[in-house]
PyMOL Python script that loads the backbone (N, CA, C, O; Angstrom):
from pymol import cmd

cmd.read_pdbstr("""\
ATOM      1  N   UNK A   1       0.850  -1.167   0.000  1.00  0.00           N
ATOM      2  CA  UNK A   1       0.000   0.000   0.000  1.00  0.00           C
ATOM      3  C   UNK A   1       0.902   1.239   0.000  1.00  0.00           C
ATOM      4  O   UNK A   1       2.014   1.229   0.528  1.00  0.00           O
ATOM      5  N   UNK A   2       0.436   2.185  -0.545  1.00  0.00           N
ATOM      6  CA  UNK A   2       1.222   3.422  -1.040  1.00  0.00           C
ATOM      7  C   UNK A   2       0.861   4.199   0.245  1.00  0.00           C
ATOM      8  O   UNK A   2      -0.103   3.801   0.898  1.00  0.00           O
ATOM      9  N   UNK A   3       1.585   5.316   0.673  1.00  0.00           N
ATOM     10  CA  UNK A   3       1.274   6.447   1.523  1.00  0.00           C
ATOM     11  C   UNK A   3       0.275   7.281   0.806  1.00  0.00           C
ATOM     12  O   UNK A   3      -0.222   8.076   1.604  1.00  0.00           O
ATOM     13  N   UNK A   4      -0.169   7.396  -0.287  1.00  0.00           N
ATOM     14  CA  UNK A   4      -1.485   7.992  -0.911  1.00  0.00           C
ATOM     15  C   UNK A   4      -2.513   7.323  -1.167  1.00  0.00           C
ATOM     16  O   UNK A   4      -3.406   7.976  -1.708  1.00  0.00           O
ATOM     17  N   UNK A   5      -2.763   6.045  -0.941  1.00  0.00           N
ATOM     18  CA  UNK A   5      -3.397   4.741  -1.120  1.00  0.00           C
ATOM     19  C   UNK A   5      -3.954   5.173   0.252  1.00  0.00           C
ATOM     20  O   UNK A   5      -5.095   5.571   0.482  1.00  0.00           O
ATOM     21  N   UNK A   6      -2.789   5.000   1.242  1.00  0.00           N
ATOM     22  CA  UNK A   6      -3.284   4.696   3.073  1.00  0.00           C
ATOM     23  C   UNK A   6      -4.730   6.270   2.812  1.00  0.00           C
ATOM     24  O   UNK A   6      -5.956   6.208   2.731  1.00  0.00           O
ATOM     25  N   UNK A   7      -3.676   7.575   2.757  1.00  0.00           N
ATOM     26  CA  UNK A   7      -4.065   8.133   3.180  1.00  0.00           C
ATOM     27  C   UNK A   7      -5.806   8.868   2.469  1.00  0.00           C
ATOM     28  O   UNK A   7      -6.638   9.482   3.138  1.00  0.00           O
ATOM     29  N   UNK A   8      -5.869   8.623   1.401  1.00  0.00           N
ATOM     30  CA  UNK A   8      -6.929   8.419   0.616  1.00  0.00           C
ATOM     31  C   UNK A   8      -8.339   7.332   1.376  1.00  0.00           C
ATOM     32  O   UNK A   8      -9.521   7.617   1.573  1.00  0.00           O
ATOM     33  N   UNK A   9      -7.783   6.411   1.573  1.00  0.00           N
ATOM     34  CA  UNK A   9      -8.670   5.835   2.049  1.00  0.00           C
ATOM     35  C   UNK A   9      -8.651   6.458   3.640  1.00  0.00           C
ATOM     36  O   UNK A   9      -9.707   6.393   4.269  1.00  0.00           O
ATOM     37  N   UNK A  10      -7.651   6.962   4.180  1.00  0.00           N
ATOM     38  CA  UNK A  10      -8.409   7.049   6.298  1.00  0.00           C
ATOM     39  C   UNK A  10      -9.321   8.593   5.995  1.00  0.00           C
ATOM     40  O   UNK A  10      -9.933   9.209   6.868  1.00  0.00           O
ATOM     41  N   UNK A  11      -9.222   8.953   4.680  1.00  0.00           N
ATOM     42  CA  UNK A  11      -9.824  10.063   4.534  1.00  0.00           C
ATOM     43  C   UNK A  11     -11.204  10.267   4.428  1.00  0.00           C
ATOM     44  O   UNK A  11     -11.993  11.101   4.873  1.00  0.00           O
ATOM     45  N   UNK A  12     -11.297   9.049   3.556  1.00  0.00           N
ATOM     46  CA  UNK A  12     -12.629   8.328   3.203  1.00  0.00           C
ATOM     47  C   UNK A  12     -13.570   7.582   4.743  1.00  0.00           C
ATOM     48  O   UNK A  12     -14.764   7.748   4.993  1.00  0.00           O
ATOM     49  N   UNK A  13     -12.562   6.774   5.556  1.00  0.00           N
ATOM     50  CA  UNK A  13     -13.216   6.645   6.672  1.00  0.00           C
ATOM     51  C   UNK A  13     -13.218   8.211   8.151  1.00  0.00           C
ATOM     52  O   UNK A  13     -13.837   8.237   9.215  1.00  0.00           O
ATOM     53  N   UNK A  14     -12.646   8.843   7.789  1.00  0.00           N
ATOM     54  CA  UNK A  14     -12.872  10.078   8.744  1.00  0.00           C
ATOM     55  C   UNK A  14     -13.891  10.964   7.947  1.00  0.00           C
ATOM     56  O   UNK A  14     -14.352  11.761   8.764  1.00  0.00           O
ATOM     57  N   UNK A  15     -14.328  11.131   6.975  1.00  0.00           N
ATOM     58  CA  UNK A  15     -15.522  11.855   6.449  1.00  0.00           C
ATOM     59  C   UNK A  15     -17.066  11.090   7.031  1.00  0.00           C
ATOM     60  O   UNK A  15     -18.215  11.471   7.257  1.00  0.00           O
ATOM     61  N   UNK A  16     -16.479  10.116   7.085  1.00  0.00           N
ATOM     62  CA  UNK A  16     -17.596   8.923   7.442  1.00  0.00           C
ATOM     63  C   UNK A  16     -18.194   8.756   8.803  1.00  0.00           C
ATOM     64  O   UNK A  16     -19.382   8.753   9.125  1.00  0.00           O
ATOM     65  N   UNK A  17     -16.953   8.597   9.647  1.00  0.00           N
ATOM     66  CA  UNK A  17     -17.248   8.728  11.287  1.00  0.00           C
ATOM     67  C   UNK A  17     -16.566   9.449  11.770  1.00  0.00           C
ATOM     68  O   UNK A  17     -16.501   9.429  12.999  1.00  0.00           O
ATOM     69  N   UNK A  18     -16.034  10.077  11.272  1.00  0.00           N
ATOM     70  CA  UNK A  18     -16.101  11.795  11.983  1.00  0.00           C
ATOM     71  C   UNK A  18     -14.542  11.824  12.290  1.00  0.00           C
ATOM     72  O   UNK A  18     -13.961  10.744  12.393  1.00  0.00           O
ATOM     73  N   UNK A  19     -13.598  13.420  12.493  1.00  0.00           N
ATOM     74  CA  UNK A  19     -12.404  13.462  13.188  1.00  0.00           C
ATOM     75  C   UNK A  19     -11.444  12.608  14.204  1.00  0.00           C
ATOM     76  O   UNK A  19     -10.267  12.252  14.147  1.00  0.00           O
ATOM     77  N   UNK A  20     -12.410  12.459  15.083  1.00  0.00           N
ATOM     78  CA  UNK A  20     -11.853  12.431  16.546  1.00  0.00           C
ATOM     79  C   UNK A  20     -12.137  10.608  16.799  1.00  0.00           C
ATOM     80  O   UNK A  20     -12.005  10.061  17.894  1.00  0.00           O
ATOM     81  N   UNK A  21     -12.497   9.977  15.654  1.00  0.00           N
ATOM     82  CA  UNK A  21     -12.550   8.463  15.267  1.00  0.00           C
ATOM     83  C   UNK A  21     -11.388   8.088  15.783  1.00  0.00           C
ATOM     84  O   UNK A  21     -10.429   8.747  15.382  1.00  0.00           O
ATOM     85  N   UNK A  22     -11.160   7.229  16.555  1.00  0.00           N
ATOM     86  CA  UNK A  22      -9.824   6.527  17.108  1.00  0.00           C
ATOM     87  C   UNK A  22      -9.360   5.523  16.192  1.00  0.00           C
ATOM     88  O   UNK A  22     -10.127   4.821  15.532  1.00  0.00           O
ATOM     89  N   UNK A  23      -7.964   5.447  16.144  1.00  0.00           N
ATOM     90  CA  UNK A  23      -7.575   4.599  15.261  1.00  0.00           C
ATOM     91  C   UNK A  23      -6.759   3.233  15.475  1.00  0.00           C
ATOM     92  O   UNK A  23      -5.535   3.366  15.474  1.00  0.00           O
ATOM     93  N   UNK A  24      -7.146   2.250  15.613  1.00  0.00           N
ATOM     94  CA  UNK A  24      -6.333   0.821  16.049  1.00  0.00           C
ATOM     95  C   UNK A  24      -5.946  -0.335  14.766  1.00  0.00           C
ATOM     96  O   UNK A  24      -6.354  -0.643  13.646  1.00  0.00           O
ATOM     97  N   UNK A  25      -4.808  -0.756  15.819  1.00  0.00           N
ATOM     98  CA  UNK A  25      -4.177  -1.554  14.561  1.00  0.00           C
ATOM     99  C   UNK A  25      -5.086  -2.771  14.599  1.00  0.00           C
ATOM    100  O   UNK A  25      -5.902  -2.867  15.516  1.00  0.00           O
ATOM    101  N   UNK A  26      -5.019  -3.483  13.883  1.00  0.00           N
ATOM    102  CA  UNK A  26      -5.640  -5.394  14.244  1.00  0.00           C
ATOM    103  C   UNK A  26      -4.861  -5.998  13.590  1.00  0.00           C
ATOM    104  O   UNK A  26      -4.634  -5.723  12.411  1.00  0.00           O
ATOM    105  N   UNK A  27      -4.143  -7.209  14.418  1.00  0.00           N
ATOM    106  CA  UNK A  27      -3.144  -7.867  14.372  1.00  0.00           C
ATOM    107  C   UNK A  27      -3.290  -9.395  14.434  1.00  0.00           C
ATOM    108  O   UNK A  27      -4.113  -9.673  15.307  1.00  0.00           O
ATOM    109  N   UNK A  28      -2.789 -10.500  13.824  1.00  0.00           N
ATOM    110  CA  UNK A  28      -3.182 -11.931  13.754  1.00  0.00           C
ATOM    111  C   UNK A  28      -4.479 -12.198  13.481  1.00  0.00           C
ATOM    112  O   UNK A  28      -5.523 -12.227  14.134  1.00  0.00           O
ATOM    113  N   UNK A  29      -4.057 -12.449  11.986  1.00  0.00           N
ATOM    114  CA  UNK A  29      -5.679 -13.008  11.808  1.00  0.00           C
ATOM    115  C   UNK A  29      -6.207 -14.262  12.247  1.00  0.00           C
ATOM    116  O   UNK A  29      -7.410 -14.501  12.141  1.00  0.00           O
ATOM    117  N   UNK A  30      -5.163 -15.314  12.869  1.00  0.00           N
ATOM    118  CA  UNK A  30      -5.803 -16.675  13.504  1.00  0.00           C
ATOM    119  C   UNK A  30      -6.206 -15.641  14.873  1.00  0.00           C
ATOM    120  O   UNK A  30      -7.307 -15.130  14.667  1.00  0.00           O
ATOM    121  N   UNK A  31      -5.748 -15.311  15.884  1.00  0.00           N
ATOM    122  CA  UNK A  31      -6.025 -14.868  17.177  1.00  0.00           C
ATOM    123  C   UNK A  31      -6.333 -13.529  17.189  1.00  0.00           C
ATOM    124  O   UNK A  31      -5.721 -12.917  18.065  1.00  0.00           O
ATOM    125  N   UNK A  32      -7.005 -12.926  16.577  1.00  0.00           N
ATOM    126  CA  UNK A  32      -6.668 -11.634  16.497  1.00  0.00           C
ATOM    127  C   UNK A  32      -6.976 -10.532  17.481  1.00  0.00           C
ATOM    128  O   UNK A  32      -7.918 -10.772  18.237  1.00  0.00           O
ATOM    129  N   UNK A  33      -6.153  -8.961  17.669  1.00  0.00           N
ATOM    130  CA  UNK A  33      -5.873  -8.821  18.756  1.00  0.00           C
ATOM    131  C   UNK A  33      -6.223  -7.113  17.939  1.00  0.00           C
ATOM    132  O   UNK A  33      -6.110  -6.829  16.747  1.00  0.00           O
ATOM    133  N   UNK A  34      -6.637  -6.267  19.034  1.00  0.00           N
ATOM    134  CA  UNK A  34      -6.741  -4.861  18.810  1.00  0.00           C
ATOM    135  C   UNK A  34      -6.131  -3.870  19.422  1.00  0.00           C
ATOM    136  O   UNK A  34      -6.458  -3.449  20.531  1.00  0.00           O
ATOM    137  N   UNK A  35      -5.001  -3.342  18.582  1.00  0.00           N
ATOM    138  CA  UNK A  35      -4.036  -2.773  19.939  1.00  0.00           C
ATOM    139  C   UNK A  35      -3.484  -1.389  19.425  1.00  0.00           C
ATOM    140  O   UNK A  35      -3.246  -1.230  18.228  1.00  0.00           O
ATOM    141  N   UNK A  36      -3.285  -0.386  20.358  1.00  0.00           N
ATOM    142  CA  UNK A  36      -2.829   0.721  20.254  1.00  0.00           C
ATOM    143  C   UNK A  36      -1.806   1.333  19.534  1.00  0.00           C
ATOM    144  O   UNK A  36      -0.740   0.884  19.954  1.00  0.00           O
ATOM    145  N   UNK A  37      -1.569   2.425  18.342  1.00  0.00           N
ATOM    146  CA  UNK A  37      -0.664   2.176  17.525  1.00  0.00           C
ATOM    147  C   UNK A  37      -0.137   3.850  18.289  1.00  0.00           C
ATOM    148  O   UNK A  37      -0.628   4.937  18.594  1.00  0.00           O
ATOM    149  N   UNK A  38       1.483   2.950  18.315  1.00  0.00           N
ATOM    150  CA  UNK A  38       2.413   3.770  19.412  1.00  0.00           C
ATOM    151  C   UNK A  38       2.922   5.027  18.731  1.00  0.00           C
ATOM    152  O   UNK A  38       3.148   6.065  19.354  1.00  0.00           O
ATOM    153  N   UNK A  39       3.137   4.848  17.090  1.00  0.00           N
ATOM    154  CA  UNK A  39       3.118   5.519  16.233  1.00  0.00           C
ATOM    155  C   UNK A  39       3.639   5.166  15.115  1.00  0.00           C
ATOM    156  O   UNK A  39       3.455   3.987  14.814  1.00  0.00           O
ATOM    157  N   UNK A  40       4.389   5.970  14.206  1.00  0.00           N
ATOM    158  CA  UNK A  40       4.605   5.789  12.785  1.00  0.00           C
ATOM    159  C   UNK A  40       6.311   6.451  12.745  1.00  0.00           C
ATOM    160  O   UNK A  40       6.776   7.358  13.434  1.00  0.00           O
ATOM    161  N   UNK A  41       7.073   5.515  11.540  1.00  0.00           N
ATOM    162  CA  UNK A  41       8.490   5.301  11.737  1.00  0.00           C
ATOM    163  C   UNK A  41       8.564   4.649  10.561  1.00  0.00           C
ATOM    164  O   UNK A  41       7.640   4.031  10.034  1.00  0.00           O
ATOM    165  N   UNK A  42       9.707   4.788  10.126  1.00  0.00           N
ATOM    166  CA  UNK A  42      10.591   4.578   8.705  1.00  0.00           C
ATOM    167  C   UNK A  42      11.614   4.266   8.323  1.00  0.00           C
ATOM    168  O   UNK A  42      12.478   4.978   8.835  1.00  0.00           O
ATOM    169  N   UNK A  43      12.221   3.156   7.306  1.00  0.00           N
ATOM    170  CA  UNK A  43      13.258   2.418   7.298  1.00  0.00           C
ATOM    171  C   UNK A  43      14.519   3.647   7.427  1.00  0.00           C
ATOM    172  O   UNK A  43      15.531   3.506   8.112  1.00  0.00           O
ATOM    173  N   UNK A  44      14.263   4.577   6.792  1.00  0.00           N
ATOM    174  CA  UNK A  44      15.185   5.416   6.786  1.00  0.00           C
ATOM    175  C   UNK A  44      15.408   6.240   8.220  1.00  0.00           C
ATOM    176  O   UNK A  44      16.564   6.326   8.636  1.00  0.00           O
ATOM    177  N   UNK A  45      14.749   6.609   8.684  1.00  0.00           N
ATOM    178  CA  UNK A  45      14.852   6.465  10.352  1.00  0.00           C
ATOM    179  C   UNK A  45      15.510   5.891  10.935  1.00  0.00           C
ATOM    180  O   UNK A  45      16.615   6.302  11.287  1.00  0.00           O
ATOM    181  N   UNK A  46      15.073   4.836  11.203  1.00  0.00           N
ATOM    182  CA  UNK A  46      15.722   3.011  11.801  1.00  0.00           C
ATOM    183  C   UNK A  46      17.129   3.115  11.691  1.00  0.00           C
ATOM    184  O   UNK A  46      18.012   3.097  12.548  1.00  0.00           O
ATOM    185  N   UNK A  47      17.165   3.256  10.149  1.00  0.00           N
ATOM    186  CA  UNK A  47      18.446   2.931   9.505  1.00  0.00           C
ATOM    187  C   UNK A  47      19.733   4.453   9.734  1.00  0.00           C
ATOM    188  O   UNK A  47      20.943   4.505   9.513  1.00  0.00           O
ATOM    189  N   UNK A  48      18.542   5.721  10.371  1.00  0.00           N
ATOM    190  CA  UNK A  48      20.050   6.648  10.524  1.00  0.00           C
ATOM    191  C   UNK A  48      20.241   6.323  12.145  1.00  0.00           C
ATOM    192  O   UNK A  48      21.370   6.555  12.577  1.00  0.00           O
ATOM    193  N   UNK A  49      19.245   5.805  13.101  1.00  0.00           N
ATOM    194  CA  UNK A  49      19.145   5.502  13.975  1.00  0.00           C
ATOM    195  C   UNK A  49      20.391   4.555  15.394  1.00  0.00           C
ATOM    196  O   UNK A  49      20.666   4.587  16.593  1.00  0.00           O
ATOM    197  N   UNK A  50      20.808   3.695  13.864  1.00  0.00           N
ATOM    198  CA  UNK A  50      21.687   2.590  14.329  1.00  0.00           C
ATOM    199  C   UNK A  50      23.389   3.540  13.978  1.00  0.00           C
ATOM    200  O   UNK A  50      24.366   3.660  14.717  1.00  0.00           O
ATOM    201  N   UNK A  51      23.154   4.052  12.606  1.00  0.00           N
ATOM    202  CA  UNK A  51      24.466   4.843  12.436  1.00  0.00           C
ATOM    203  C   UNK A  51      24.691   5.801  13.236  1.00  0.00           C
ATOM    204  O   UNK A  51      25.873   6.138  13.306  1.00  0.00           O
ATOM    205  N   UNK A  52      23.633   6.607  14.149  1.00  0.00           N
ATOM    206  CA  UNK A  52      23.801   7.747  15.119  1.00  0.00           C
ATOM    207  C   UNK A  52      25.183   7.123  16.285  1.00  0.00           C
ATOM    208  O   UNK A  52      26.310   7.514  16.589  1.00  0.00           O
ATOM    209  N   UNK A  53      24.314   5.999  16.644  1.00  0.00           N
ATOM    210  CA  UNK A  53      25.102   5.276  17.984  1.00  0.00           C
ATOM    211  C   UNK A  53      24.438   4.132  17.957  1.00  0.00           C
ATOM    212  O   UNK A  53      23.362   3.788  18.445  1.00  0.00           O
ATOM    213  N   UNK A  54      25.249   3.584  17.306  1.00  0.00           N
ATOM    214  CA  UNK A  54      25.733   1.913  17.122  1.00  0.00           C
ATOM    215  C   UNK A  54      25.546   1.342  18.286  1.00  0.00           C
ATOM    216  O   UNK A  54      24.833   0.339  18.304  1.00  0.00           O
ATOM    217  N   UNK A  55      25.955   1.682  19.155  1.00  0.00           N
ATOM    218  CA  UNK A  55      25.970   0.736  20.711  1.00  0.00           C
ATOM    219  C   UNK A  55      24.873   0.830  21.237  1.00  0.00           C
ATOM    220  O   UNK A  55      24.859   0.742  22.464  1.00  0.00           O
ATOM    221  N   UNK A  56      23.984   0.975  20.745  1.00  0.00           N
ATOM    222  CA  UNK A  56      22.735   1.054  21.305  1.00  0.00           C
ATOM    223  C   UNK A  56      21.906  -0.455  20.731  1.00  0.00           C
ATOM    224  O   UNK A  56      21.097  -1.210  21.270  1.00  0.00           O
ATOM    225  N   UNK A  57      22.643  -0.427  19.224  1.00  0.00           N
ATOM    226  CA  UNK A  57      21.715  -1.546  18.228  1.00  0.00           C
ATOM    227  C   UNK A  57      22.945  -3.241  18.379  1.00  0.00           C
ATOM    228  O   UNK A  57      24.146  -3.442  18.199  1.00  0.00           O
ATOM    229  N   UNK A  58      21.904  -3.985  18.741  1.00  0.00           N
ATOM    230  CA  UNK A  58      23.167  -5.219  18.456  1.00  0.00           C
ATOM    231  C   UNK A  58      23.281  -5.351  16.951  1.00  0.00           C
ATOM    232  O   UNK A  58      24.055  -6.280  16.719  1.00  0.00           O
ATOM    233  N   UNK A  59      23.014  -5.028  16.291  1.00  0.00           N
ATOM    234  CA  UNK A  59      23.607  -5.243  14.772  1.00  0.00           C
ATOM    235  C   UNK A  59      23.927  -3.722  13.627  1.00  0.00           C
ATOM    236  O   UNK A  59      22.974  -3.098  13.160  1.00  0.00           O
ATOM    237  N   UNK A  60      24.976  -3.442  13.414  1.00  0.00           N
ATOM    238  CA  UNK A  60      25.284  -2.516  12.196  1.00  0.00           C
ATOM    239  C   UNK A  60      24.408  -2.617  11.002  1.00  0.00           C
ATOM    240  O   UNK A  60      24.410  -1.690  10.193  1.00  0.00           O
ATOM    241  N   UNK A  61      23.578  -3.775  10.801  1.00  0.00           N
ATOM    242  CA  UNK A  61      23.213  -3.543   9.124  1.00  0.00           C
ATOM    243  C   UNK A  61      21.849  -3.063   9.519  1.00  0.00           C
ATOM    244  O   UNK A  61      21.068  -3.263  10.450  1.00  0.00           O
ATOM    245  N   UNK A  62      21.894  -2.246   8.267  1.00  0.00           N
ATOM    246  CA  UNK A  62      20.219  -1.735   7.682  1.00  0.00           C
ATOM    247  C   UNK A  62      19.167  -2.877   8.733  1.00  0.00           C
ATOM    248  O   UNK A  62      19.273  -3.921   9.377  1.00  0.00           O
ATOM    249  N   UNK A  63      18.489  -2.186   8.486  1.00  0.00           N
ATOM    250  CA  UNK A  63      17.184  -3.138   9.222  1.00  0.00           C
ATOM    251  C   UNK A  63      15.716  -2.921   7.949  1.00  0.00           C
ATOM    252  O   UNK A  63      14.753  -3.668   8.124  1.00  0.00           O
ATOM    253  N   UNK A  64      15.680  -2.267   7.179  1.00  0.00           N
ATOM    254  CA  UNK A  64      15.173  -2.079   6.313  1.00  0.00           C
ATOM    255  C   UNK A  64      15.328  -1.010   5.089  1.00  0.00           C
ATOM    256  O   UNK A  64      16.089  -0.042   5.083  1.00  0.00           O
ATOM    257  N   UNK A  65      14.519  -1.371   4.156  1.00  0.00           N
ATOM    258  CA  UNK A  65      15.005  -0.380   3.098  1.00  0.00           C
ATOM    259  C   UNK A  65      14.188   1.198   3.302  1.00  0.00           C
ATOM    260  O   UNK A  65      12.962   1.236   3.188  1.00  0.00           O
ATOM    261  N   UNK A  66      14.652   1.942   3.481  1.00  0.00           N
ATOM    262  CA  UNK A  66      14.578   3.383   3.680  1.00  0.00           C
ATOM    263  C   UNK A  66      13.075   4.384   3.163  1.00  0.00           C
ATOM    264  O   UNK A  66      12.757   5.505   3.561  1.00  0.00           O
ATOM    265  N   UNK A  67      12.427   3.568   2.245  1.00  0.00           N
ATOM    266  CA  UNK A  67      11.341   4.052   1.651  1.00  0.00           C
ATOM    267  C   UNK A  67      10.558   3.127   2.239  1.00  0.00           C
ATOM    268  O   UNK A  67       9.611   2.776   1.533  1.00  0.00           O
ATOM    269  N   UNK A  68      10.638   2.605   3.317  1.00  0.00           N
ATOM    270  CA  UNK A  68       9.252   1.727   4.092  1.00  0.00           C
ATOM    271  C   UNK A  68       8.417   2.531   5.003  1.00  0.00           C
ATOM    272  O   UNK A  68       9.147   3.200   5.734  1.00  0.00           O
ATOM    273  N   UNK A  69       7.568   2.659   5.161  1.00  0.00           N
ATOM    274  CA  UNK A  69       6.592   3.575   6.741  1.00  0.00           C
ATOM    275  C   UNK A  69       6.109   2.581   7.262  1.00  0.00           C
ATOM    276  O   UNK A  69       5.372   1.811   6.645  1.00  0.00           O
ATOM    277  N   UNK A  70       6.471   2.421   8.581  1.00  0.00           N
ATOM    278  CA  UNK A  70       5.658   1.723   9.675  1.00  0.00           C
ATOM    279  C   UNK A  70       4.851   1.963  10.588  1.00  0.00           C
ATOM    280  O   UNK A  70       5.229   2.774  11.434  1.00  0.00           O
ATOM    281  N   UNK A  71       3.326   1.287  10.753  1.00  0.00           N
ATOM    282  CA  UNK A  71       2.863   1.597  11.567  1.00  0.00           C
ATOM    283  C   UNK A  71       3.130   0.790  13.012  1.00  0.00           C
ATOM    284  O   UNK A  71       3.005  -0.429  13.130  1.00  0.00           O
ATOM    285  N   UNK A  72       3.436   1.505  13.853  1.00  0.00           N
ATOM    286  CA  UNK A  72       4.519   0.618  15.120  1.00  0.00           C
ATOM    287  C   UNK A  72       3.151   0.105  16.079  1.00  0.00           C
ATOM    288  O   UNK A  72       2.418   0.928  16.627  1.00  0.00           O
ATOM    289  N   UNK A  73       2.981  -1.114  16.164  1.00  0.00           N
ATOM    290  CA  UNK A  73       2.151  -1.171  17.096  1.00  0.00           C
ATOM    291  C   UNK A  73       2.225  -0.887  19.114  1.00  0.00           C
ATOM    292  O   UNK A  73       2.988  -1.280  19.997  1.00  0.00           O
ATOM    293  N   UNK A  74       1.511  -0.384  19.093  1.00  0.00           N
ATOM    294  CA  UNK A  74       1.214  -0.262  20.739  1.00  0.00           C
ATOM    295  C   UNK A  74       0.734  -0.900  21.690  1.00  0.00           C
ATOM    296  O   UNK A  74       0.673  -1.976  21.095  1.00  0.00           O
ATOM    297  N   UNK A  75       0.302  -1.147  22.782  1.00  0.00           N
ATOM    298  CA  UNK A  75      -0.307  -1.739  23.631  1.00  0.00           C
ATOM    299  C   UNK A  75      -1.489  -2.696  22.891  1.00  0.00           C
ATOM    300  O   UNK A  75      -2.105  -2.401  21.867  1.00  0.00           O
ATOM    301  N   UNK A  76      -1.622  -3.854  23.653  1.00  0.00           N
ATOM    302  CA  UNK A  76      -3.052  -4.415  23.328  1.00  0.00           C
ATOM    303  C   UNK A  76      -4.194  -3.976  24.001  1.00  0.00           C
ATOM    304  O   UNK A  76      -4.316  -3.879  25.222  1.00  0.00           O
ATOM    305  N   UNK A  77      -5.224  -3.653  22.939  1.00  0.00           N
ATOM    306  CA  UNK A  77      -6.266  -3.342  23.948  1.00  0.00           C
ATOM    307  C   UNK A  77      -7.698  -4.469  24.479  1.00  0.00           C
ATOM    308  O   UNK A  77      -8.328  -4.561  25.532  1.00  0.00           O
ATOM    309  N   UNK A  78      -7.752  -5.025  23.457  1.00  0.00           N
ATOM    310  CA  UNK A  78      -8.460  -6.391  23.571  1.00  0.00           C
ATOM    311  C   UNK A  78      -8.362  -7.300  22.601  1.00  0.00           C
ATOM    312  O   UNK A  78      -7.589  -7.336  21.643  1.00  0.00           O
ATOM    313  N   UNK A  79      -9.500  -8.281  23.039  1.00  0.00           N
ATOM    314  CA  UNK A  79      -9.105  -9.235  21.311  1.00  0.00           C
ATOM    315  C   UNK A  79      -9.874  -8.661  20.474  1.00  0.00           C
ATOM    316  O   UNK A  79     -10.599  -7.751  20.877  1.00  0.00           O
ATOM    317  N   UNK A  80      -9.894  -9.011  19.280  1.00  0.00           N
ATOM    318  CA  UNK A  80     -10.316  -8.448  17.811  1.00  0.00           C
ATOM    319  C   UNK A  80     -11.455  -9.622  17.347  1.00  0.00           C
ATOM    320  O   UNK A  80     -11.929 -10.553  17.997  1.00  0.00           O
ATOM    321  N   UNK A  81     -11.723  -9.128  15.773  1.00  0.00           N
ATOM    322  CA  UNK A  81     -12.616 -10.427  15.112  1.00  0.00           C
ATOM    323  C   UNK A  81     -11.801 -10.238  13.791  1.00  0.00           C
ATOM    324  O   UNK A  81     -11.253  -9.287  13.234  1.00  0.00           O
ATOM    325  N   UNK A  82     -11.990 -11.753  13.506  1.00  0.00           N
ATOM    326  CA  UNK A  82     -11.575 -12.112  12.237  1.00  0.00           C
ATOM    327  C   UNK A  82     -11.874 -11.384  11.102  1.00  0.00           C
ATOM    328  O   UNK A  82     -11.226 -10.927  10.160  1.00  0.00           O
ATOM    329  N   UNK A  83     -13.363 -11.404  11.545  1.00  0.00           N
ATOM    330  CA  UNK A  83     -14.275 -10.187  10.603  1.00  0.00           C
ATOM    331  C   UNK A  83     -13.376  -9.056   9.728  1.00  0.00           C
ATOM    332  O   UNK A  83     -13.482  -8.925   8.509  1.00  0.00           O
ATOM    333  N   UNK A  84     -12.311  -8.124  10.736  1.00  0.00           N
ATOM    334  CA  UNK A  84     -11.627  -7.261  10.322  1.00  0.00           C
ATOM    335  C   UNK A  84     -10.987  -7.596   8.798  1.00  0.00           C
ATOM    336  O   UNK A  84     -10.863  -6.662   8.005  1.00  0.00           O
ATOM    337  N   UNK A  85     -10.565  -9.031   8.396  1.00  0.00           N
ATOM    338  CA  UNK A  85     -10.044  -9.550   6.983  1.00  0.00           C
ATOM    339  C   UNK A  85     -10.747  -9.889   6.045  1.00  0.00           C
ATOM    340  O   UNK A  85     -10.577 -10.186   4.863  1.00  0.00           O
ATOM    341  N   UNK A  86     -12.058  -9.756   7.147  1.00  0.00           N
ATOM    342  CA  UNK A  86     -13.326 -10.057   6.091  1.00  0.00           C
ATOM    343  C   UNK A  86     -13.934  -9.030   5.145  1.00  0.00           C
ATOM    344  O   UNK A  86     -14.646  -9.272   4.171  1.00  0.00           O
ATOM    345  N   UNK A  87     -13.616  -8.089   5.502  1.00  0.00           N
ATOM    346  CA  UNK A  87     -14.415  -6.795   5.258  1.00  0.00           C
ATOM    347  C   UNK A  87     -12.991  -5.609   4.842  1.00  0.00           C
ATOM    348  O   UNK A  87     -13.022  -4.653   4.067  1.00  0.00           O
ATOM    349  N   UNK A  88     -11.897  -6.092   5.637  1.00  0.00           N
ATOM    350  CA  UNK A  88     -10.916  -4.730   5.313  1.00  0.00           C
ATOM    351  C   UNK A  88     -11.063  -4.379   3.938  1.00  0.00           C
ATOM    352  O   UNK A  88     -11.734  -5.149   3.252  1.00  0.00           O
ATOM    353  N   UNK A  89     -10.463  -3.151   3.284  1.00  0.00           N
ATOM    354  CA  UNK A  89     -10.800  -2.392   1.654  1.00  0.00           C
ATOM    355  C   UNK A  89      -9.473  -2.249   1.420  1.00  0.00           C
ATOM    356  O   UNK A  89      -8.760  -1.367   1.898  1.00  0.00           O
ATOM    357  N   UNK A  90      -9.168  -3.050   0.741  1.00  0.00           N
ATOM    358  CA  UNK A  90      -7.402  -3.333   0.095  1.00  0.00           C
ATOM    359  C   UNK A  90      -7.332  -1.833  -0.761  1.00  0.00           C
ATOM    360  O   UNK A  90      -8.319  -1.129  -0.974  1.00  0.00           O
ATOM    361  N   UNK A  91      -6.208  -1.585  -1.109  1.00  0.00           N
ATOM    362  CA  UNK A  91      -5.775  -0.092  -1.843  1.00  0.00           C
ATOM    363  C   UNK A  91      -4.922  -0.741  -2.723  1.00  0.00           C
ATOM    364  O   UNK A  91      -4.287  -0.096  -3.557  1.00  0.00           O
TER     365      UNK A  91
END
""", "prot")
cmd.dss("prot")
cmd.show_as("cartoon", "prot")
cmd.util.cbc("prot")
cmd.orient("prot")
């Protein structure tokens, strides 16, 4: 999914149910789980992250390629439904 893909569509669901709509990740589709997203982060990040100060990371290499965005998950907040794979709107 593209960053204009994502954002096209949360646009489409915030016109729908409004601003202040909370937003959660859902995770494992055998067990699935609904949990707090801690925030958003990028290979290229990551990756100046480890070159800042090395001794922080047990490994020197890349950890990903630099044009990735992640959504970092957060806390769990309960379990989820499968449903969510049933119904999600691919981009």
């Amino acid at each position: 999914m593209t960053i204009d893909a994502l954002i096209e569509l949360l646009s489409e669901y915030r016109e729908q149910h409004g601003p202040d709509a909370e937003v959660r990740l859902m995770t494992q589709e055998n067990w699935p789980f609904e949990n707090r997203i801690a925030g958003v982060t990028s290979g290229s990040e990551m990756n100046e992250a480890s070159e800042e100060d090395p001794s922080e990371y047990f490994d020197d290499q890349d950890v990903a390629e630099d044009a990735i965005v992640y959504i970092v998950e957060g806390g769990q907040i309960c379990y989820g439904s499968k449903r969510a794979w049933e119904t999600c709107r691919d981009c």
